[in-house]
C-alpha positions in Angstrom: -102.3 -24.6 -23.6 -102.8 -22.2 -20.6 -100.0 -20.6 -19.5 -100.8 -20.6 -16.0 -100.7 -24.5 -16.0 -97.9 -26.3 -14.6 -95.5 -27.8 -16.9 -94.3 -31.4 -15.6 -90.9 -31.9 -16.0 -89.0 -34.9 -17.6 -87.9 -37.5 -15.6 -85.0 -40.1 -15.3 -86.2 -43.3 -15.6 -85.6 -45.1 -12.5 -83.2 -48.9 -12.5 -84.9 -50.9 -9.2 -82.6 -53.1 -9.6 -79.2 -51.9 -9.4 -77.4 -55.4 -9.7 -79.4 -56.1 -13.2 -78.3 -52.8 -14.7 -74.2 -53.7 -13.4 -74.1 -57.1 -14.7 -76.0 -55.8 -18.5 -73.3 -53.3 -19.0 -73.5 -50.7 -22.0 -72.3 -51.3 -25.4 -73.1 -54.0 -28.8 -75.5 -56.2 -27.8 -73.0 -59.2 -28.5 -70.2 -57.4 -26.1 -72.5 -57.3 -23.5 -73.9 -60.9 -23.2 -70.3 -62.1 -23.5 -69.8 -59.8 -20.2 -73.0 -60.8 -18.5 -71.4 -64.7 -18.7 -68.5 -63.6 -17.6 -69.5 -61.9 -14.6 -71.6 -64.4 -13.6 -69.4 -67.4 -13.9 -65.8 -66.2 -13.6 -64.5 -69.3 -11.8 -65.8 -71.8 -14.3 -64.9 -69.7 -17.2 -61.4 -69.8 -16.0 -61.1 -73.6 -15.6 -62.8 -74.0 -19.5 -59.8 -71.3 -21.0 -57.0 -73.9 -19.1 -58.9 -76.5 -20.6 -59.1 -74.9 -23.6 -55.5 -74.1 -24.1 -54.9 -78.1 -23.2 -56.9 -79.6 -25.4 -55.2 -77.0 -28.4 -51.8 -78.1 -27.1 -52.6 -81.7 -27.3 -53.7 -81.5 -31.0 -51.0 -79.5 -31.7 -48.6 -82.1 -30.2 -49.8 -84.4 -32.0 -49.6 -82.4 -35.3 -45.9 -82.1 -34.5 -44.9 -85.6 -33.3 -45.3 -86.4 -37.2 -42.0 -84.8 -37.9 -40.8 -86.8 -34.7 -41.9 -90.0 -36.0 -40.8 -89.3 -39.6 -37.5 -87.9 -39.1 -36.3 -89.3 -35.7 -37.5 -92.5 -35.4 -39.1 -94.4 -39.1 -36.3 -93.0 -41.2 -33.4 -94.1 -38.8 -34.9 -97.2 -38.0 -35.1 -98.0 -42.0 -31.7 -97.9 -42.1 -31.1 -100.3 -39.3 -30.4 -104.2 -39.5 -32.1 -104.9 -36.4 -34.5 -102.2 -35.6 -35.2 -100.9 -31.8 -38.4 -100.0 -31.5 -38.4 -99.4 -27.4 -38.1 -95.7 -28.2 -40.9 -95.7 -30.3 -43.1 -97.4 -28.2 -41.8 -95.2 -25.4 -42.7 -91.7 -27.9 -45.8 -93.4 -28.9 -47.3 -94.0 -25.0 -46.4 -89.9 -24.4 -48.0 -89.2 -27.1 -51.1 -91.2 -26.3 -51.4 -89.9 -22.4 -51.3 -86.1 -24.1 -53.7 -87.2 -26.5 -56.0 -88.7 -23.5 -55.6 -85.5 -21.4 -56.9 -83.2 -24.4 -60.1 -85.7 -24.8 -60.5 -85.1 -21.1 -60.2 -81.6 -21.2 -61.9 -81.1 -23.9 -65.1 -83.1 -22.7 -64.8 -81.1 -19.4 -65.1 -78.0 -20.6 -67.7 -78.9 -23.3 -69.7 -79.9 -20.0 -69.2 -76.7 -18.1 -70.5 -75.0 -20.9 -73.4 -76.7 -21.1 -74.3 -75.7 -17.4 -72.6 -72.3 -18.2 -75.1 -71.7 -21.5 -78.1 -73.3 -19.6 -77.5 -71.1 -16.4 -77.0 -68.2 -18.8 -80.6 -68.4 -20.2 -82.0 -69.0 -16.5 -80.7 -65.3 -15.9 -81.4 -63.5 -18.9 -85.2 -65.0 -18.5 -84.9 -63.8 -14.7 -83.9 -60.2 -15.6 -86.4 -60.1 -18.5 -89.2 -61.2 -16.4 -87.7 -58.8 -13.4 -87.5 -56.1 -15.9 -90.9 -56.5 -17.6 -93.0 -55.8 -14.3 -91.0 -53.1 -14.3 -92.2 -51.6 -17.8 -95.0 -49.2 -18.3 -98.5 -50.4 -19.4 -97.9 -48.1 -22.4 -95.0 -50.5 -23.9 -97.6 -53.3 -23.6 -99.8 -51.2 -25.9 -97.2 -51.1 -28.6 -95.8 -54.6 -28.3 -97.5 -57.7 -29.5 -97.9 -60.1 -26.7 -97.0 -63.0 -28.6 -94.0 -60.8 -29.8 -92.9 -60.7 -26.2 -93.0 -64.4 -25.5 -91.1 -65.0 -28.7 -88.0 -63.0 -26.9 -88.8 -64.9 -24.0 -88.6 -68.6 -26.1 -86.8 -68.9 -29.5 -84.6 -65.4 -28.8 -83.0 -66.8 -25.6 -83.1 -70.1 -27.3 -80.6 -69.1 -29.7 -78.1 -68.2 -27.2 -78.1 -71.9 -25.8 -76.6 -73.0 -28.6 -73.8 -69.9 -29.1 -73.0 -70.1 -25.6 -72.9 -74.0 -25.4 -70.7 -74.7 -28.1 -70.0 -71.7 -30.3 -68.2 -69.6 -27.5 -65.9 -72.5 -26.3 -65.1 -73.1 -30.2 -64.1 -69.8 -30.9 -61.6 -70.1 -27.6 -60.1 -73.0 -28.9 -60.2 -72.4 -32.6 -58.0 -69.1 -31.3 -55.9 -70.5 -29.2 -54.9 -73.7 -31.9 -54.7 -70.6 -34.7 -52.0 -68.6 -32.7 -50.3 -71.9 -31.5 -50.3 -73.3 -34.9 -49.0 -69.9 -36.5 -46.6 -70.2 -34.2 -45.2 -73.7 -35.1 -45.6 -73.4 -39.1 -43.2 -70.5 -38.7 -40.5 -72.4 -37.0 -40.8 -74.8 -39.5 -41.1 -73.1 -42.8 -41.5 -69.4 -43.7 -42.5 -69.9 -47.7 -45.3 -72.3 -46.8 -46.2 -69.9 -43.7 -46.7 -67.5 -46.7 -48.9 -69.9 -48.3 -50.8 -70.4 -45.7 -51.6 -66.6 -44.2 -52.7 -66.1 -48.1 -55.3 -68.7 -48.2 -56.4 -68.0 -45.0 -56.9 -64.0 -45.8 -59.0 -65.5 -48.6 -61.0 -67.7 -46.1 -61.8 -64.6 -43.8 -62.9 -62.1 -46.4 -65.3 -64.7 -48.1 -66.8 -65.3 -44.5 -67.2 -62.0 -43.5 -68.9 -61.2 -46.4 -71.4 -63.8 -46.5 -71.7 -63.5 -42.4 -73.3 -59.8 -42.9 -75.3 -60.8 -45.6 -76.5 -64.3 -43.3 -77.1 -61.8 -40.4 -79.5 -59.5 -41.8 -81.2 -62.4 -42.8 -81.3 -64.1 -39.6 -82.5 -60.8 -38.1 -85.7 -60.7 -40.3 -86.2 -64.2 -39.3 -86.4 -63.3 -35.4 -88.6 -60.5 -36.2 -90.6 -62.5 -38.8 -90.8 -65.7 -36.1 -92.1 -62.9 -33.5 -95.0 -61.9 -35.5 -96.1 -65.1 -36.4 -95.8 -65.9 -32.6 -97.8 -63.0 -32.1 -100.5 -63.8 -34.8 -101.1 -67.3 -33.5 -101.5 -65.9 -29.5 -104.1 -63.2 -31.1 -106.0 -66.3 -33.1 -106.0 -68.6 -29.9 -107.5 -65.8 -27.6 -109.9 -64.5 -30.1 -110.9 -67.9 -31.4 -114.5 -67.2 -30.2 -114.2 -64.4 -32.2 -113.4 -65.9 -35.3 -115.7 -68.2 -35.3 -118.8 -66.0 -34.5 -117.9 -63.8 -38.3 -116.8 -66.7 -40.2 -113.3 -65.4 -39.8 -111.2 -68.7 -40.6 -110.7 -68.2 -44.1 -109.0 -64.8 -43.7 -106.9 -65.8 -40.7 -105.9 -68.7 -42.7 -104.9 -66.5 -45.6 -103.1 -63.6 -43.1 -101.1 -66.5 -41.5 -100.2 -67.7 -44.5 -98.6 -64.4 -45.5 -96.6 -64.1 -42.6 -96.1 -67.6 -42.7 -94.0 -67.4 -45.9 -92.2 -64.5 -44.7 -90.9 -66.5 -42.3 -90.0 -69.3 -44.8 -88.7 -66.6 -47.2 -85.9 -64.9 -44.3 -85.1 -68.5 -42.8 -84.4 -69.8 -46.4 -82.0 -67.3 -47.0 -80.4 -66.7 -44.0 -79.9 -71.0 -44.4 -78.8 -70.6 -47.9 -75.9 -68.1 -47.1 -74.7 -69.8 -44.2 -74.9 -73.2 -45.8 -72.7 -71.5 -48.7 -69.7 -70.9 -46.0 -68.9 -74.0 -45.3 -68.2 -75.8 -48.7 -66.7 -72.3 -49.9 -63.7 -72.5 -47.1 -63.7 -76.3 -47.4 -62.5 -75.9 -51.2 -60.1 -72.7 -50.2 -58.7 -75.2 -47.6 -58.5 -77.9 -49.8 -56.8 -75.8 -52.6 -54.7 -73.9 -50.0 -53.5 -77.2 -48.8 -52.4 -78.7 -52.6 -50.0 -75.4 -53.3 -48.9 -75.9 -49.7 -48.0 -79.3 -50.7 -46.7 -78.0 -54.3 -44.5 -75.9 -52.9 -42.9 -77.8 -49.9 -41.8 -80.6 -52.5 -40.0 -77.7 -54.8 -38.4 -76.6 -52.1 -37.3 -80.2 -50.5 -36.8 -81.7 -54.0 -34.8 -78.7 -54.7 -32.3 -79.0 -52.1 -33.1 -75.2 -51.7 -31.5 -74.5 -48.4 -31.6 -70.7 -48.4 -32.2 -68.6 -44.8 -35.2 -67.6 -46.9 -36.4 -70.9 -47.7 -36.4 -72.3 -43.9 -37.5 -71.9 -40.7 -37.3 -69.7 -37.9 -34.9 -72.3 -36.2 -32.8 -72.9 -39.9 -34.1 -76.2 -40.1 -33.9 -77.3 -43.8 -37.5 -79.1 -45.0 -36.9 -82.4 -44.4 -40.1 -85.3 -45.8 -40.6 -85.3 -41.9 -41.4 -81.4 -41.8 -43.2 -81.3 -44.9 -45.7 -84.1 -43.5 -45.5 -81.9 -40.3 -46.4 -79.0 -41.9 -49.0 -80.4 -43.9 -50.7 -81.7 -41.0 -50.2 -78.0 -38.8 -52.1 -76.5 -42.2 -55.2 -78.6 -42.1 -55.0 -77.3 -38.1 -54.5 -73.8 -39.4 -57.4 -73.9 -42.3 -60.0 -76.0 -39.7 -60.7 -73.1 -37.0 -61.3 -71.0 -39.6 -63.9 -73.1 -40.8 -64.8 -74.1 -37.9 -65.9 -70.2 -37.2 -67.3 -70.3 -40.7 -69.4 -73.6 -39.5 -70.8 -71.8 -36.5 -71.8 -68.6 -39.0 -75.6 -69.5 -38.9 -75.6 -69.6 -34.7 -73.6 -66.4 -34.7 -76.1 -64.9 -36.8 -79.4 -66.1 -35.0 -77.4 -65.5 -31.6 -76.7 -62.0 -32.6 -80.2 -61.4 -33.7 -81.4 -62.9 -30.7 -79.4 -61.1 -28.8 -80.2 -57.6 -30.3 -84.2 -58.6 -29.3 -83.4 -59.8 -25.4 -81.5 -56.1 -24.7 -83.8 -54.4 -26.8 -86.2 -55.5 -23.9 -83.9 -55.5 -21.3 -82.9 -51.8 -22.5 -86.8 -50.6 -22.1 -87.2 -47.7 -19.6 -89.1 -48.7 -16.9 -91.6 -46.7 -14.8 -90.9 -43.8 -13.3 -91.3 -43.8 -9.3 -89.6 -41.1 -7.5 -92.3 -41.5 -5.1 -91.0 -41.5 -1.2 -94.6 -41.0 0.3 -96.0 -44.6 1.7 -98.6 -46.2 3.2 -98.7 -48.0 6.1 -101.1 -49.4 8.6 -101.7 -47.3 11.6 -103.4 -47.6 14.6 -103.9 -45.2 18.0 -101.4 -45.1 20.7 -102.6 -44.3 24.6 -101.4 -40.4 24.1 -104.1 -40.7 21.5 -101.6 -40.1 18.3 -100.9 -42.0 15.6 -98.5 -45.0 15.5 -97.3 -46.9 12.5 -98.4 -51.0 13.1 -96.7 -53.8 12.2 -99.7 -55.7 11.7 -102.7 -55.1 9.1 -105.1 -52.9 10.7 -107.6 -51.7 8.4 -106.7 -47.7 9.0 -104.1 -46.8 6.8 -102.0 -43.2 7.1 -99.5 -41.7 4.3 -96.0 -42.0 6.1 -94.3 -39.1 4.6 -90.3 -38.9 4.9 -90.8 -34.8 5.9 -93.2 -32.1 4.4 -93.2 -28.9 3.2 -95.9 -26.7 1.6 -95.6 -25.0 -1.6 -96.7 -22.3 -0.4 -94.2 -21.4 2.3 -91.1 -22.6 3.4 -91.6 -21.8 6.6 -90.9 -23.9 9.7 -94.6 -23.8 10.7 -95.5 -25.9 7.3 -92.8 -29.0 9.5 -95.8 -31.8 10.2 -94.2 -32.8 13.2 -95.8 -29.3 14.8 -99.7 -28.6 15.4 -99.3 -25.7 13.8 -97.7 -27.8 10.6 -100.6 -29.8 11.1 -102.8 -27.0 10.6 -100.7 -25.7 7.5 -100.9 -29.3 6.4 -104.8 -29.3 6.5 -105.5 -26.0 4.4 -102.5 -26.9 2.2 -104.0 -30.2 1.3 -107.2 -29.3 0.2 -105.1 -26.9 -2.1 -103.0 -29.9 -3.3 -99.8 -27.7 -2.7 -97.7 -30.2 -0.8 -95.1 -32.4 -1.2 -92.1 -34.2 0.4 -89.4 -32.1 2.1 -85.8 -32.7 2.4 -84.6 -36.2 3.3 -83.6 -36.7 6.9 -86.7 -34.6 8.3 -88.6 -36.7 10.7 -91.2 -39.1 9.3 -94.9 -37.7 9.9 -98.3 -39.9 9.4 -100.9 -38.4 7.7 -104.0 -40.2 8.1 -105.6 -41.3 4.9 -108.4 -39.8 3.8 -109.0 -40.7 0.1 -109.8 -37.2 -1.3 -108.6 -36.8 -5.4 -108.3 -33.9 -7.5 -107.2 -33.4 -10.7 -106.3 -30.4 -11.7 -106.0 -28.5 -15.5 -105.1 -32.4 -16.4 -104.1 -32.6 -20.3 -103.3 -36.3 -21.7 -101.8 -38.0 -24.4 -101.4 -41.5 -25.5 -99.3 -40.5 -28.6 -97.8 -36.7 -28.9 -99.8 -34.9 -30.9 -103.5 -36.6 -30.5 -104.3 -35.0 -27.4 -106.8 -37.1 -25.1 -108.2 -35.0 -22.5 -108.5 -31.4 -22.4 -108.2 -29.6 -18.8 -109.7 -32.1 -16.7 -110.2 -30.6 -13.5 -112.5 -32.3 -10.4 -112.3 -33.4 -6.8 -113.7 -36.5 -5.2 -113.9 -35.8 -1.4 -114.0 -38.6 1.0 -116.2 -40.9 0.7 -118.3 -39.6 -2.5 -118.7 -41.8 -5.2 -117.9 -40.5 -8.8 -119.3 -41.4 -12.1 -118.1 -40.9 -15.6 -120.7 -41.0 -18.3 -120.2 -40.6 -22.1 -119.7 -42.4 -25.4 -116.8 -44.9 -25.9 -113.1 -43.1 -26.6 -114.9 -40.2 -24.2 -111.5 -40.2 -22.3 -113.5 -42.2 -19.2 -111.3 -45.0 -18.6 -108.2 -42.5 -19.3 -108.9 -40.5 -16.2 -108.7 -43.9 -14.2 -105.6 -45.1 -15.5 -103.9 -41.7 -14.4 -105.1 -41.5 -11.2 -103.5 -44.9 -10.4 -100.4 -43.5 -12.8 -100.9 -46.6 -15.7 -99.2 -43.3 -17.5 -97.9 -40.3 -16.7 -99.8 -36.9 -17.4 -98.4 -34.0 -19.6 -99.4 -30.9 -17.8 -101.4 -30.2 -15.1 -101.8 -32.2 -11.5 -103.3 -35.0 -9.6 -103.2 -35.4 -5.9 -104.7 -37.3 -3.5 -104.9 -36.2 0.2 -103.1 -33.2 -0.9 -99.6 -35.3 -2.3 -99.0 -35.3 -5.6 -99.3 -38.5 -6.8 -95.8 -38.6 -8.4 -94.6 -38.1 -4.8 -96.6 -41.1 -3.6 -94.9 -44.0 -3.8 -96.6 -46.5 -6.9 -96.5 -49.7 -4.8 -98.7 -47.2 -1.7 -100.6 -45.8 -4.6 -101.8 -48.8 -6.3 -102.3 -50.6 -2.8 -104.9 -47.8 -1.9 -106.7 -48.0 -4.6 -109.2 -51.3 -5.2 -110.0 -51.5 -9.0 -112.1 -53.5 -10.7 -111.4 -53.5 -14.5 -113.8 -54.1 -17.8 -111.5 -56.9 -19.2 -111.8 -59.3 -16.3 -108.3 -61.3 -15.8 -108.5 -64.6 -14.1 -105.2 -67.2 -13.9 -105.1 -70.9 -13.8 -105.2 -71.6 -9.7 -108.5 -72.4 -7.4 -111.1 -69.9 -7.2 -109.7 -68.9 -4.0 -106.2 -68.4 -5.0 -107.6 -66.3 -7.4 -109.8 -64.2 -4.8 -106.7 -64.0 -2.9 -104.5 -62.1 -5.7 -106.7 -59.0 -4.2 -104.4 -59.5 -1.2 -101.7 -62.2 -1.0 -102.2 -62.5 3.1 -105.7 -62.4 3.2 -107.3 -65.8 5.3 -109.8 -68.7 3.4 -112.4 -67.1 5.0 -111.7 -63.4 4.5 -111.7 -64.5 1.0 -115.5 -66.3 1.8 -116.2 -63.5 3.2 -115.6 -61.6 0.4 -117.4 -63.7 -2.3 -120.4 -63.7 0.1 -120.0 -59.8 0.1 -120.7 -59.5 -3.5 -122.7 -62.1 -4.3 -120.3 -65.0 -5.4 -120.5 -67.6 -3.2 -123.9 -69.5 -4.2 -122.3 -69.7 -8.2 -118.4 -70.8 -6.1 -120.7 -73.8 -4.2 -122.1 -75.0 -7.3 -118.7 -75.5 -8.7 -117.4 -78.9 -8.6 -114.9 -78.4 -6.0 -116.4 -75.2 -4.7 -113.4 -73.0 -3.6 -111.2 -75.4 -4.4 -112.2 -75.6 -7.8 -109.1 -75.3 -10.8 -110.0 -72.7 -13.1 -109.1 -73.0 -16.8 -107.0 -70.5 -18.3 -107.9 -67.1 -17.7 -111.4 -68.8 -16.1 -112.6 -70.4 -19.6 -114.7 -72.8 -17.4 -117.0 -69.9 -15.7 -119.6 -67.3 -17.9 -118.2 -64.0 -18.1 -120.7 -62.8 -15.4 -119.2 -65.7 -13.2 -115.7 -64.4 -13.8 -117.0 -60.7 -13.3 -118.1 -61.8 -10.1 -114.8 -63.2 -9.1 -112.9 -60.0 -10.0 -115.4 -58.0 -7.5 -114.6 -60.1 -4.8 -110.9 -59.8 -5.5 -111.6 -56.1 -5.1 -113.5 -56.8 -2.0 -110.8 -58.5 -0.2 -108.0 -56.1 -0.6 -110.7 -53.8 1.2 -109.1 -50.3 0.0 -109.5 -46.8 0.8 -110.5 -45.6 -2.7 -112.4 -47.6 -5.4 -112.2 -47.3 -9.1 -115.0 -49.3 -11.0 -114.9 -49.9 -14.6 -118.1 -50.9 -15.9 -117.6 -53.6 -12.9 -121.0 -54.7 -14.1 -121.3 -54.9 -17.9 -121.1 -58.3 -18.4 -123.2 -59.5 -15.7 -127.5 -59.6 -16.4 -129.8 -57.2 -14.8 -131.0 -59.9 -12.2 -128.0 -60.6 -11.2 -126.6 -56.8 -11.2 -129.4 -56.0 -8.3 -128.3 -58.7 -6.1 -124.6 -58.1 -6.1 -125.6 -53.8 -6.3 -126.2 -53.9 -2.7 -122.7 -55.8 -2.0 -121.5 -53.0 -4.3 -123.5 -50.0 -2.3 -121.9 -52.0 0.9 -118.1 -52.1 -0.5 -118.1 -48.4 -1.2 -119.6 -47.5 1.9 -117.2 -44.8 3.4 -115.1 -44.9 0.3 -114.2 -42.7 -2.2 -115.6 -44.6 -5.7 -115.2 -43.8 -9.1 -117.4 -45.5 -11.3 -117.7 -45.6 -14.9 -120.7 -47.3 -15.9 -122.6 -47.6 -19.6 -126.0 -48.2 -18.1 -127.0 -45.1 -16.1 -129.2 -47.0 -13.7 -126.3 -47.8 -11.9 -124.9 -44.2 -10.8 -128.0 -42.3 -10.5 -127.3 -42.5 -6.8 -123.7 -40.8 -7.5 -122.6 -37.4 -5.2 -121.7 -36.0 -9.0 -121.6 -37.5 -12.6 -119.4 -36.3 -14.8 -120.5 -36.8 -18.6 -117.7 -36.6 -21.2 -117.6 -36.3 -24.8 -114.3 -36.4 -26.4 -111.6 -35.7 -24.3 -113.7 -32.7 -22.1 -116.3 -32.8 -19.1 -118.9 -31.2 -20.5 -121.2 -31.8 -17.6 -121.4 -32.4 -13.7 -123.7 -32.6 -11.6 -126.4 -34.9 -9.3 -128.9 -37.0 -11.5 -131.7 -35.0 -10.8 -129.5 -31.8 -11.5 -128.1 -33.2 -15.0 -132.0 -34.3 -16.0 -132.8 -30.4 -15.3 -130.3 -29.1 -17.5 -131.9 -30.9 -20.4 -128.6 -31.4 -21.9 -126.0 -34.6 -23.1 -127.2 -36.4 -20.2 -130.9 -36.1 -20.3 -130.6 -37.2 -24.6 -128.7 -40.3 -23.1 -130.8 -41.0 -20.2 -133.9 -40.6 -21.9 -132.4 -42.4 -24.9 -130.9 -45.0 -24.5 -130.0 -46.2 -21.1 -127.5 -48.1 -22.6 -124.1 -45.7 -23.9 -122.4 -47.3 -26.6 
C-alpha cells in the first residue's frame, strides 16, 4: 500500500432505530426475549401473574381441604348417630366456587397468552424485517436466502408455542412449587425431607438431558435452515436444472441434508421424549416412600417435635392423605417443566437464530449531506422546494474545506463559494460543525475515485488504486473480462460496501458524508440480474419512484422502448406479473427495469450490461431511448458488447482488479493494446 493514501477509519455502526435497540436489550438470547414481552405488554402480563397465583391457590386449596374433609368433617360424622351434613355441604360449595374461580383464571390468562405470544411474533417479524433493510448487501452475500426466511418462519414459530403456554406454565408451576413447599412443611417435616430428595433427583436428571436435547434442537434449526435454503436455490434455478440434467444430483444433495435434518430432530425428540417418563417414575417412586413413611410415623404414634409439623400438628390419616395429595402437586411442576423440555429447547434455538439477525450491524451512514429539490427564487438564488422539481442541489448542514479552516471556506459567503468551487474539483470538502447555516450546492453529478483499494474478503484484494473522474455529463465505460473488478467499482460508488483506503466523492463530498438515502436517490441504476415483483406492470415501473403519475410511468416505457411489448400484454399496464416477471422474456423484463430507471429520472446513471439480455434488433431501438436518458447525465456503463460504448467520453478497460487502459475508442484502437485484441476479437467479452 502507498503511504501517501488515506487510511479510512473504522466506524460505529449506526442503530436507526433507537426504540428497536431499547426494547432488544443485551444479554442471553432467552433473557432478552423474556424482556422484549415484558416491555411490550406489561399490563397484560400483570393481570396473567394475579391470575396465575389464583389458579395455584385454588389447586392448592383444594389439595388441603382433604385434611378438612378427613379429619373435620368424615371422621366426626362416623362417629355420629344421626349425622349433620349441612356443614359439609356448606365446606363443599366454598370449595367448589374456589375451584370455579381458578378454572376462570386459569382460562383467562391462557387466552391472554395466546394474544401475548401471537403479538410477540408480529414484533419480532417487524423488527427483523425493519432490521434487515437495514443490513449491508455484503451479509446477503454470506447468508442463504432460504436460510433467512427459515428465521423468519419456523424460528419465530417456535416461540409461539414457549410464549403461549410454556411461559405461563413455568409461572404457575413456580408459584404452586413455593406454595406447596410451603404447606408440606406445616404439615410434616420427615416427609418434607422425602420430598426435597426426590425432587433434587428430578432436577438433575432434567438438566442433564435438557443440555444434551438443546444441542440437538440447535442443529435441527440450523439443519431445517439449510434445507429451507436448498429448496429456495432448486425452485429459482429449476430452469437450470433442467437444461444439465441436474435432477438426479439435487435429488441425491437434498437427500443428504434431508437426513441430517431427520438425524438432529430424531435425537433432540428422543431425549426430550426420555424426560418425561424418567420424572414420571421418580415421582411415582418418590410418592410410595412418601407414603411408606407417613404410615410409620402415624402407625407409630411417633409424636416427636421432629416428627411433625411446623404448627406441631401430629400426622393424623387426614394429613397423610393431605400430604399425599400436596406431593403429587409438588412432583407435577416439575414435570411439568420436564414436559415443556423439547419447546424450551427449540425456543432457545430459535431464539439464538432471531437475535443473531437482529444482532447484525447494519450499514453505516454518518452521512448529513442531502438532496433536495431546488428551484430559483426572484433574487436569482437558490431555494429548497417542497415540491419535485427536476433540479436537485446537495443541502449541506455547513462546510468546510480540508484545506483551510478558514472563514472564507463558510458557503454561506461568495468567497466560500469560490473556495467551494476549486475545493470540489479537488474532492477536499466535507461537512462542518453542526449548527452552521445550511448551504445548497447545486448538483452537478461529477465522480472521482481516488487511489481506491477494495476487498470483498480481507486478504483477496479486489481493486488496486483505482483512480478516475467522470465530469458532468460524460458517460463512462468499463470494459474487461468477467471478475475484472467492473461491477465492483459500481457498487462503491453507490456504497453497496464500504472501501478500505482511498476516496470517492461526488461533487466534491465524500460520499461517506452524503447521506445513503440522497446518494442512492441520485443515482438511476440499472442492474444485470433484472428484479421484477408480483404487482401490474405499472406498479412495477413505478418502484423507480413511488410518486411518479400513470403516465409519467407511460411515458417512461415509451422512452425506452417498452410500451408496444406492455400493449400486447393481456391487460396492458394493468397486467399482473408472475413472480419476479416469469410471464415476460428476459428482454421484456430488461426492458421494464430501464423504464424503472427512466422514471426516477436521476442525475447520475450507472448501467450494468442494461442490455445483455435483450437481441441486437431490439438493442438499436431502445439505444436511442438510452442515448436520450443519459443526455446531460453523468453515465457509467459497463457493457460486454463494445458496440454499445464506442460513443463513450473514456473507456476504461480492466483486467483483474487494475485499469489498465483509458481512453476514447478511436484512442484505445491506436494503442493496439487489451482493447484492440478484444475489439478486434471478439466483440463479445466473456
Amino acid at each position: 500500500m502507498s503511504s501517501n493514501k488515506m487510511r479510512v477509519g473504522v466506524r460505529e455502526p449506526h442503530m436507526s432505530r433507537e426504540d428497536l435497540k431499547k426494547s432488544l436489550g443485551k444479554g442471553s438470547t432467552v433473557w432478552r426475549l423474556f424482556s422484549f414481552i415484558f416491555k411490550n405488554y406489561k399490563i397484560r402480563f400483570g393481570v396473567v401473574l394475579v391470575c396465575i397465583v389464583i389458579s395455584a391457590l385454588a389447586t392448592l386449596a383444594s389439595s388441603l381441604f382433604t385434611k378438612t374433609l378427613i379429619d373435620d368433617y368424615i371422621t366426626p360424622l362416623l362417629a355420629q348417630a344421626v349425622p349433620d351434613f349441612s356443614p359439609l355441604a356448606i365446606a363443599l360449595v366454598k370449595l367448589t366456587a374456589a375451584l370455579l374461580l381458578g378454572v376462570a383464571a386459569s382460562y383467562s390468562y391462557n387466552l391472554i397468552m395466546i394474544f401475548v405470544g401471537q403479538g410477540t411474533m408480529l414484533k419480532l417479524r417487524q423488527s427483523l424485517f425493519s432490521h434487515m433493510e437495514d443490513l449491508p448487501l455484503s451479509y446477503f452475500d454470506s447468508h442463504s436466502h432460504g436460510d433467512i426466511m427459515s428465521i423468519y418462519t419456523n424460528d419465530v414459530d417456535t416461540l409461539r408455542q414457549v410464549i403461549g403456554n410454556t411461559v405461563p406454565n413455568l409461572f404457575q408451576s413456580l408459584i404452586t412449587l413455593v406454595s406447596t413447599f410451603v404447606s408440606m412443611v406445616v404439615l410434616s417435616m420427615p416427609l418434607t425431607l422425602v420430598s426435597i430428595l426426590m425432587a433434587i433427583l428430578t432436577v438433575r436428571v432434567t438438566t442433564g438431558l435438557g443440555k444434551i436435547s438443546r444441542a440437538h434442537f440447535v442443529e435441527r434449526q440450523k439443519a431445517l435452515g439449510a434445507v429451507n435454503g436448498f429448496i429456495e436455490e432448486m425452485v429459482s434455478g429449476q430452469r437450470v436444472v433442467k437444461v444439465y440434467c441436474h435432477e438426479k444430483k439435487a435429488i441425491d444433495d437434498f437427500s443428504v441434508l434431508n437426513e441430517r435434518l431427520r438425524s438432529s430432530a430424531y435425537n433432540a425428540n428422543k431425549i426430550g421424549s426420555m424426560v418425561m417418563p424418567i420424572n414420571g417414575n421418580i415421582g411415582n417412586l418418590g410418592y410410595v416412600l412418601t407414603a411408606v413413611v407417613g404410615a410409620l410415623i402415624a402407625i407409630g404414634g411417633l409424636t416427636a417435635w421432629y416428627m411433625s409439623g411446623i404448627g406441631g400438628s401430629v400426622l393424623t390419616l387426614g394429613t397423610l392423605v393431605a400430604f399425599l395429595s400436596l406431593q403429587k402437586n409438588f412432583t407435577r411442576p416439575i414435570s411439568s417443566i420436564s414436559n415443556e423440555i423439547n419447546s424450551i429447547a427449540m425456543a432457545s434455538a430459535g431464539t439464538d437464530r432471531v437475535y443473531s439477525l437482529l444482532d447484525e450491524p447494519q450499514e453505516i451512514d454518518n452521512g448529513k449531506v442531502t438532496l433536495v429539490n431546488t428551484t430559483v427564487s426572484p433574487d436569482g438564488s437558490l431555494v429548497e422546494s417542497p415540491i419535485r422539481t427536476g433540479t436537485w442541489a446537495w443541502k449541506a448542514p455547513g462546510m468546510v474545506s480540508l484545506s483551510s479552516g478558514s472563514d472564507d471556506n463558510d458557503l454561506g459567503s461568495a468567497s466560500g463559494h469560490r473556495a467551494y468551487s476549486a475545493a470540489a474539483k479537488r474532492g477536499w470538502t466535507r461537512p462542518g460543525p453542526d449548527g452552521r447555516p445550511a448551504t445548497l450546492v447545486p448538483l452537478r453529478g461529477q465522480v472521482s475515485l481516488k487511489d481506491v483499494d477494495f476487498s470483498y474478503v480481507e486478504g483477496k484484494q479486489v481493486l488496486y488504486d483505482i483512480t478516475l473522474t467522470a465530469y458532468p455529463g460524460q458517460k463512462i465505460a468499463f470494459v474487461g473480462g468477467t471478475g475484472a473488478g467492473k461491477t465492483t467499482i459500481t457498487n462503491l460508488i453507490n456504497r453497496f460496501y464500504e472501501i478500505q483506503e482511498g476516496t470517492i466523492t461526488y461533487d466534491g463530498f465524500d460520499i461517506r458524508d452524503i447521506d445513503k438515502d440522497s446518494l442512492r436517490r441520485s443515482l438511476g441504476i440499472v442492474l444485470q440480474e433484472t428484479r421484477l415483483f408480483s404487482a401490474s406492470v405499472l406498479d412495477n415501473i413505478r418502484y423507480g419512484r413511488l410518486d411518479a403519475t400513470d403516465e409519467e410511468c407511460r411515458e417512461a416505457a415509451k422512452l425506452v422502448y417498452a410500451d408496444s411489448f406492455i400493449r400486447r400484454l393481456p391487460q396492458g399496464y394493468d397486467t399482473i406479473l408472475a413472480a419476479d416477471g416469469g410471464n415476460l422474456s428476459q428482454g421484456e423484463r430488461q426492458l421494464l427495469a430501464i423504464a424503472r430507471a427512466a422514471v426516477a429520472n436521476p442525475p447520475v446513471l450507472i448501467l450494468d450490461e442494461a442490455t445483455s439480455s435483450i437481441d441486437t434488433r431490439t438493442e438499436k431501438l431502445i439505444q436511442k431511448g438510452m442515448d436520450s436518458l443519459m443526455k446531460g447525465r453523468t453515465t457509467f456503463v459497463i457493457a460486454h458488447r463494445l458496440s454499445t460504448v464506442q460513443n463513450a467520453n473514456y473507456i476504461m478497460v480492466m483486467d483483474h482488479g487494475h485499469i489498465i487502459e483509458r481512453g476514447r475508442h478511436d484512442e484505445l484502437l491506436a494503442q493496439k493494446g487489451k482493447y484492440y485484441e478484444l475489439y478486434t476479437g471478439n466483440q463479445i467479452i466473456t
